[in-house]
C-alpha positions as CSV (number, residue, x, y, z in Angstrom):
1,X,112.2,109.4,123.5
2,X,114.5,109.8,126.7
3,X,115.5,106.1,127.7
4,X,115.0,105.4,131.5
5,X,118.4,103.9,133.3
6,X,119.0,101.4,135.9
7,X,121.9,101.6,138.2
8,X,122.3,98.7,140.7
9,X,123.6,98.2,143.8
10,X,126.9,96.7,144.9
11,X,125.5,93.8,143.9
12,X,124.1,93.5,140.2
13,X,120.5,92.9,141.3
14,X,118.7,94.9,138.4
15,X,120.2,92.5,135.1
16,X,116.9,90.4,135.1
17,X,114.6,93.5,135.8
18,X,111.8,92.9,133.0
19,X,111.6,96.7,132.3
20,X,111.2,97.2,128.7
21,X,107.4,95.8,129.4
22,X,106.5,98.3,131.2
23,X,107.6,101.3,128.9
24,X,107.5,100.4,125.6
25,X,108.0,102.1,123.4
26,X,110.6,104.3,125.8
27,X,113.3,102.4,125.9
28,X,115.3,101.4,129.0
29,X,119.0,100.5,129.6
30,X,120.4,98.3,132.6
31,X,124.1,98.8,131.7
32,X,127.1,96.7,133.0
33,X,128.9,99.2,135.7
34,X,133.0,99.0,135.7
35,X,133.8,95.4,137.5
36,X,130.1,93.8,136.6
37,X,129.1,91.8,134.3
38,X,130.8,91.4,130.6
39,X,133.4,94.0,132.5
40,X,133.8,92.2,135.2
41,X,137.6,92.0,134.6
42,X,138.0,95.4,134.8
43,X,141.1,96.7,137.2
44,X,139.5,97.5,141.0
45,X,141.9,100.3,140.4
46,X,140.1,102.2,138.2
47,X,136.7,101.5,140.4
48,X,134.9,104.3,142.4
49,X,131.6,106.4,142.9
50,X,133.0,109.3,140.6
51,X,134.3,106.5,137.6
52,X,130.9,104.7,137.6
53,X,129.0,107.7,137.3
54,X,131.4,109.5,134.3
55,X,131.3,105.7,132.6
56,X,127.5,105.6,132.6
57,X,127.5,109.0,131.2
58,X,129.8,107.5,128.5
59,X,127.2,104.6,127.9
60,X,124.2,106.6,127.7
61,X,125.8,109.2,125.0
62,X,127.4,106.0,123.1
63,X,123.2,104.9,123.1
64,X,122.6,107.6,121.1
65,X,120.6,109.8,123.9
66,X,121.2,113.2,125.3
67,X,119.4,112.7,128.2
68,X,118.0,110.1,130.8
69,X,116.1,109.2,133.5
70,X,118.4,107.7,136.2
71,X,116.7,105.0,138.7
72,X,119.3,104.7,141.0
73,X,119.3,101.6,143.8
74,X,121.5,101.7,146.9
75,X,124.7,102.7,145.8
76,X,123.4,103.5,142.4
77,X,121.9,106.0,144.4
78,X,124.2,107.7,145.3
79,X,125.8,107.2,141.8
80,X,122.7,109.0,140.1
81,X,123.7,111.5,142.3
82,X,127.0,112.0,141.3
83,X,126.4,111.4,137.3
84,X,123.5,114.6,137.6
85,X,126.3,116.3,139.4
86,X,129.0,115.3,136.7
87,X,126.5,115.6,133.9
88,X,123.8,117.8,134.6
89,X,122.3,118.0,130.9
90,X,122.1,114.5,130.8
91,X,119.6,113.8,133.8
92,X,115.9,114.6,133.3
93,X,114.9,112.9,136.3
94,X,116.4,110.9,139.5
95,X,114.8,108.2,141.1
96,X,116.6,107.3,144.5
97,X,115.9,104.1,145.3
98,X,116.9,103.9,149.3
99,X,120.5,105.7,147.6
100,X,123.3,106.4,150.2
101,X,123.2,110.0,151.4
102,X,124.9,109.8,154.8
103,X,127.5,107.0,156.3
104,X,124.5,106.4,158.4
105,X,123.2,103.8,155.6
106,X,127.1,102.5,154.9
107,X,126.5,100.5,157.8
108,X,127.4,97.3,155.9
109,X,129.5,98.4,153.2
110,X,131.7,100.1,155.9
111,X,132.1,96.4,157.1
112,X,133.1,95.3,153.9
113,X,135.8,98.2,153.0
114,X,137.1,97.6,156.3
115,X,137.7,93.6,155.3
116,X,141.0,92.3,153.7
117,X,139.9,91.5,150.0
118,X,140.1,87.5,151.4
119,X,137.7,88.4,153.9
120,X,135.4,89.8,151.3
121,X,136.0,86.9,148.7
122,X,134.8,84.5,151.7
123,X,131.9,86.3,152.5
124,X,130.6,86.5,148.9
125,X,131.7,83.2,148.2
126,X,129.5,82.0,151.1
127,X,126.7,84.2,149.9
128,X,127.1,82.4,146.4
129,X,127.1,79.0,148.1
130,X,123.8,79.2,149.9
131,X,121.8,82.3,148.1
132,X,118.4,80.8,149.4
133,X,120.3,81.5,152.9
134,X,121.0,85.0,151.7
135,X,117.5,85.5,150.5
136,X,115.8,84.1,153.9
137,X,118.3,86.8,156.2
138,X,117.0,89.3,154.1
139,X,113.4,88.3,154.8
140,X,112.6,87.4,150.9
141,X,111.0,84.5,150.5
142,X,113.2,82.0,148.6
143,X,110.9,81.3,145.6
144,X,112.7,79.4,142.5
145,X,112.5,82.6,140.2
146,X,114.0,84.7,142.9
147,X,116.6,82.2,143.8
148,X,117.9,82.1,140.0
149,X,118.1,85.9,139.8
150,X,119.9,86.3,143.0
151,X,122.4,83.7,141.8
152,X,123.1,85.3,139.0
153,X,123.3,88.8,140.8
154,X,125.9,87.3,143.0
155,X,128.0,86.1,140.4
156,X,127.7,88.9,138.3
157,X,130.8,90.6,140.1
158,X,134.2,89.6,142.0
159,X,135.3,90.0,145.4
160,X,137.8,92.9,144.1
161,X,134.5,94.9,142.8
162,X,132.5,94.8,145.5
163,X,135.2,95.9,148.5
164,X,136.5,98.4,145.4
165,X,132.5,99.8,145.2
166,X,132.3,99.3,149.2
167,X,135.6,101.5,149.9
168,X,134.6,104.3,147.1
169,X,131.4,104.7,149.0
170,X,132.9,105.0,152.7
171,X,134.9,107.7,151.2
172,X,132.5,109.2,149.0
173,X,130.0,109.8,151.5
174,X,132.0,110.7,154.4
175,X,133.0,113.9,153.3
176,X,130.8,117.3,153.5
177,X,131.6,117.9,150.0
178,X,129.4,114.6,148.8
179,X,126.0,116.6,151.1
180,X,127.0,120.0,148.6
181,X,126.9,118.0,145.5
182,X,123.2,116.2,146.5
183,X,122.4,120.2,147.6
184,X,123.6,121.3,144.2
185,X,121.7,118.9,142.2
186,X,118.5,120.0,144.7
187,X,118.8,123.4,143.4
188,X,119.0,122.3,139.7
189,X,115.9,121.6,137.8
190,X,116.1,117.9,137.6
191,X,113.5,116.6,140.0
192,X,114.3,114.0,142.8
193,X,111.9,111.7,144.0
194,X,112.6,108.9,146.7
195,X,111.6,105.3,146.6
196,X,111.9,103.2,149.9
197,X,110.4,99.5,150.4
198,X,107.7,99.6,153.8
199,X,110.4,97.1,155.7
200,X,113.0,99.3,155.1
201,X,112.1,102.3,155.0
202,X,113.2,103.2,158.9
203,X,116.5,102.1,158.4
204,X,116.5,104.6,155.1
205,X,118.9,107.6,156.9
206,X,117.9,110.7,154.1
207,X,118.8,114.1,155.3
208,X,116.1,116.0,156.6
209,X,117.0,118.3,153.6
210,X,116.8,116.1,150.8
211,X,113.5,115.2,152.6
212,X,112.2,118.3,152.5
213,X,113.3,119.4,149.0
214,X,112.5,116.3,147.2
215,X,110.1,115.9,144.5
216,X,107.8,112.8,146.0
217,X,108.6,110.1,148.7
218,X,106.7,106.6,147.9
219,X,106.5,103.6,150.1
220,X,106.1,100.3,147.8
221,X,104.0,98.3,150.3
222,X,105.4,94.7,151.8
223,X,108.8,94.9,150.7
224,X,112.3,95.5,151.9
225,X,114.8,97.0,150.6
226,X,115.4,94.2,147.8
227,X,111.8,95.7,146.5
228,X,112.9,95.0,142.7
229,X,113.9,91.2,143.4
230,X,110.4,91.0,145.7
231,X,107.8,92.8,143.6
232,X,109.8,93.7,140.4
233,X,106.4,94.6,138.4
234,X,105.3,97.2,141.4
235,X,108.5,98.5,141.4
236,X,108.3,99.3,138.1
237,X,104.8,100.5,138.0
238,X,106.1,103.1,141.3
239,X,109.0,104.3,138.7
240,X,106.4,104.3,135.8
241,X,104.1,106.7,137.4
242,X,106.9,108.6,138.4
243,X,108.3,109.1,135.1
244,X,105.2,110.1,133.3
């Protein structure tokens, strides 16, 4: 049975995701990307859009399965993208969960790509230091559970990671070429459906194209675009249903 595959943000969000509930017997894989996790020591060198996706191809095949369903969030968007572009007979399905398609949503990673690596250290260090603050400017309520999952998302990768991740996707996503890859994967028989949280949806910028071509749109109801931290088992019931 084709596994279904979590890629998280910039932030490793998706480690305490309680997926294999809700598709037993499929199973379901949440990997470590390069510079998370149990690899968080990996060089920032070796970091980018193109490496993450060719690594989780590497993963997935090392599983034992020839094919997946990608559920990609945020960057791991834009990640899925590139792995069905890299990997085309290993993706059954993409879900885009608010992925980057434009520079119009690398708003804040452009921020953090611009920042010396201090700056960025400093910045996640304060994020670390306060995560209910973290949680309240991104309009989650700070419950206990949420606070100790966003802990450990926050520590789950180094400053060096995340302005690696955040420069790979400035550069990734500024070119035309990154648009003819999404198109290519369009034309391909791999199905793309897009998720977006209610809250967050507006500031979602997805090509009029992509729009148009894609399998589904859904709108989880009363949540931002942290929808798996806020309502994990509605998120997963959204990619459930989209699955089967």
């Amino acid at each position: 049975m084709e596994p279904v595959v979590f890629i998280h943000g910039i932030f490793q969000m998706l480690g305490s995701l309680p997926a294999a509930r809700h598709f037993a017997p499929r199973p379901t894989l949440i990997p470590d990307m390069l510079g998370y996790g149990a690899r968080a020591n990996i060089s920032a060198e070796i970091i980018s859009i193109e490496a993450q996706a060719d690594d989780l191809a590497k993963q997935i095949r090392s599983f034992g399965h020839q094919r997946a369903h990608i559920v990609g969030h945020s960057v791991g968007g834009a990640v899925a993208m590139l792995l069905a572009h890299r990997h085309p007979t290993l993706v059954t399905s993409i879900i885009n969960v608010e992925g980057n398609f434009t520079l119009e949503d690398a708003f804040w990673t452009g921020k953090l790509a611009a920042m010396t690596l201090k700056e960025v250290s400093d910045l996640l260090q304060s994020y670390q230091d306060d995560v209910q603050g973290w949680l309240n400017r991104a309009g989650i309520e700070a419950t206990a559970e949420r606070i100790a999952i966003a802990d450990r998302g926050l520590h789950a990768q180094p400053a060096t990671t995340v302005k690696a991740m955040a420069q790979s996707v400035i550069e990734t996503t500024s070119k035309a070429s990154y648009l003819e890859t999404v198109n290519i994967v369009l034309d391909s028989d791999v199905p793309l459906h897009l998720v977006a949280g209610e809250r967050s949806r507006a500031g979602w910028h997805v090509p009029e194209v992509v729009l148009r071509r894609a399998a589904s749109m859904t709108i989880q109801p009363g949540v931002g675009h942290m929808m798996m931290l806020e309502a994990p088992d509605e998120f997963l019931g959204i990619v459930a249903k989209l699955i089967e």
